[in-house]
Every structure is written in structure tokens, then in C-alpha cells.
C-alpha positions, 0 to 999 in steps of 0.5 A: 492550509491547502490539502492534496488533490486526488491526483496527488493523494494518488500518487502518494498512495501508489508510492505507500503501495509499492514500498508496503509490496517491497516490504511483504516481499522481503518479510517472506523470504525472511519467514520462508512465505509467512504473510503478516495480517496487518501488511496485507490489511494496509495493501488491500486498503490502499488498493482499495483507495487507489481503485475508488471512482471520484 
């Protein structure tokens, strides 16, 4: 079994980001601005993984 590239896991890791930003959007709106702690974990550590050197 092949596993992904860094060009690939990248890729999957900007789409997790982008539907994890949608996602704290929508949570504030519907909770008038409260963030939730687990969603900002997830975002920092993809962020984290998406600026990582190779």
C-alpha cells in the first residue's frame, strides 16, 4: 500500500483547513463570537503541519 506525498498530504491538509475556518465561522455566528477550544486546536495544529520545513 502506497502512502501520500508531501505534495499530496499538503493539499488534503489546506482542504481540512479551509472546511475547519467555514466551520469556526459558522459556529460564531451561531453562538454570537464563542470559539470552540477543540476547533482552534485542530486549525493551529493543521496550520502547524502546513508550515512545517521538509
Amino acid at each position: 500500500m502506497m502512502g501520500m506525498t508531501d505534495k499530496q498530504f499538503d493539499a488534503h491538509n489546506k482542504i481540512l483547513l479551509r472546511i475547519y475556518e467555514d466551520t469556526r465561522k459558522e459556529i460564531e455566528e451561531l453562538t454570537g463570537g464563542k470559539k470552540s477550544e477543540k476547533l482552534e486546536i485542530l486549525i493551529k495544529d493543521t496550520e502547524d503541519s502546513l508550515n512545517r520545513p521538509y
